[in-house]
Steps between C-alpha positions, in 0.01 A plus 500: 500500500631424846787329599429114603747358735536156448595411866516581818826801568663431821620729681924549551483345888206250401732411212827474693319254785407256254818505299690441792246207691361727767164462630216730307158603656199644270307757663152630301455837406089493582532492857675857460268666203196314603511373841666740737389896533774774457729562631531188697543262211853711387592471865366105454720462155817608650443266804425234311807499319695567771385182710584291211826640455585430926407160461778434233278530165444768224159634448334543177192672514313465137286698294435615125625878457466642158415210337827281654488256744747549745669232762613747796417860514743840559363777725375720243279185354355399897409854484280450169336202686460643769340842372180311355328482166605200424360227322360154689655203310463184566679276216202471222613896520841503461511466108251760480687726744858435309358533185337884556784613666308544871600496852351226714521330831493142492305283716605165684451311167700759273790559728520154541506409136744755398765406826489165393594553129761697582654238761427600856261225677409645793226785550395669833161672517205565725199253422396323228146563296315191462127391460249783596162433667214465255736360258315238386248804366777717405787267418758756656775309610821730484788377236725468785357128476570428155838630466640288819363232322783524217731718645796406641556728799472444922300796608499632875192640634242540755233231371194712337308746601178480721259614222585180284335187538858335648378125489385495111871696478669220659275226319661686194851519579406129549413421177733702313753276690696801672623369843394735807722500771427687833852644635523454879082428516268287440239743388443646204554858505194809466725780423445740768386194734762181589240232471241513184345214626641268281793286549789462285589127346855539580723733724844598511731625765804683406656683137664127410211293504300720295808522239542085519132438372529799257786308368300193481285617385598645173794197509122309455378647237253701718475764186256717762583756781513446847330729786646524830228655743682692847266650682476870591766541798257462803586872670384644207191275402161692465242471738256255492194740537619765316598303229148322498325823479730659244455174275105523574500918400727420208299244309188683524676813406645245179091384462327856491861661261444190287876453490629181344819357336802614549372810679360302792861469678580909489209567626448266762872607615403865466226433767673342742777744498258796568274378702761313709710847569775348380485145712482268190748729286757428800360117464581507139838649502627278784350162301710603209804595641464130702449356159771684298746402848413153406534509160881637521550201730392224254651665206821441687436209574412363131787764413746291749 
């Protein structure tokens, strides 16, 4: 029978920063299996880690190896991620995926329910999933949703991405009372795009204001997370036509492949990166090294 690990194993460094009151930034380990092609995404993992560390914080990139959740992952585990095969999990998977022993990636929802029962509160990743189109046929709305809604974490990101229906996924986050705040903007973010259209109900302009209402937040009660939308940095935004034709190609692609669930995101992703050559990979990788930049910043902050 496999071994179960009862919680999360943090890594030595990951371990070490919390002990000692230092600032802590999740990173999720689905961009790099799932989102990113090789070999860029081991060039993207190291990077990653290595903006977090210049802006004064420890990284801790998670994912379930072998059964184990782990806080923080050693070279020879980012290469495991990295090298594909893995599992999607999202956090109704986790038991499942601890419980045979597997290797997964986890998702926005996963990484941030695992970070946040082992301690760290502050999570830096690309865009959020949210509320697909057609959902009121389909009911797809991802579980990113649901587990801000009761998990205490402040994630960094890039809004959600084009292909989701962003206003229902802001009516959500509404609901589910988990504040929004736009950092430097007034516009909700599209992921590869600055503006989704939307605009955000509160905004934010510098590492210490986002840490003060995260700590009044939870000093509140507020038992939910909180998303703090910066948008793509504007050299590296995608353009507006190409991205409009890329979204238009990839949906219909999505349509005729019947893809659904939690394969929609790969393989929208996958399409822009090859028919782009390369444009909205670079977008990508510059929105998450912003957001992981960020990140370090307000986990010192909160840290301080």
């Amino acid at each position: 029978m496999p071994h179960v690990a009862t919680a999360p194993v943090l890594s030595p460094s990951v371990a070490d920063a919390l002990a000692s009151g230092r600032g802590v930034v999740a990173l999720e380990s689905t961009l790099l299996a799932h989102g990113l092609p090789a070999p860029e995404n081991r060039k993207a993992a190291d990077e990653l880690e290595a903006t977090v560390r210049a802006q004064g914080a420890e990284p801790a990139t998670v994912a379930v190896l072998d059964g184990v959740p782990y806080i923080g992952l050693d070279e020879g585990q980012l290469d495991r991620v990295c090298a594909g095969g893995l599992d999607k999990l999202s956090v109704r998977d986790l038991g499942v995926a601890v419980g045979l022993g597997r290797d997964g990636a986890t998702t926005v929802a996963a990484t941030a329910a695992l970070a946040a029962a082992a301690g760290v509160p502050v999570f830096a990743t690309g865009g959020l999933g949210g509320v697909h189109r057609g959902a009121r046929d389909t009911w797809d709305v991802s579980a990113d949703l649901a587990g801000l809604a009761r998990t205490p974490i402040l994630v960094v990101c890039s809004g959600v991405k084009s292909i989701l229906d962003v206003g229902a996924t802001l009516e959500v986050l509404e609901t589910e009372s988990v504040p929004v705040l736009g950092y430097r903007t007034d516009a909700f973010p599209g992921f590869y795009r600055r503006d989704s259209g939307h605009p955000v109900p509160w905004r934010v302009n510098g590492p210490d204001e986002a840490a003060a209402v995260w700590r009044a937040h939870r000093a509140l009660g507020g038992g939910s997370g909180l998303v703090l939308a910066q948008p793509v940095p504007g050299a590296d935004e995608l353009d507006l036509a190409l991205h409009d034709r890329l979204l238009a190609e990839g949906l219909a692609l999505l349509a005729e492949r019947g893809v659904t669930g939690k394969d929609v995101t790969p393989a929208l992703l996958e399409h822009f990166h090859t028919a782009s050559d390369g444009a909205s990979l670079a977008t990508n990788i510059a929105l998450v090294q912003a957001n992981a930049a960020l990140a370090a910043q307000v986990a010192v902050a909160l840290a301080g």
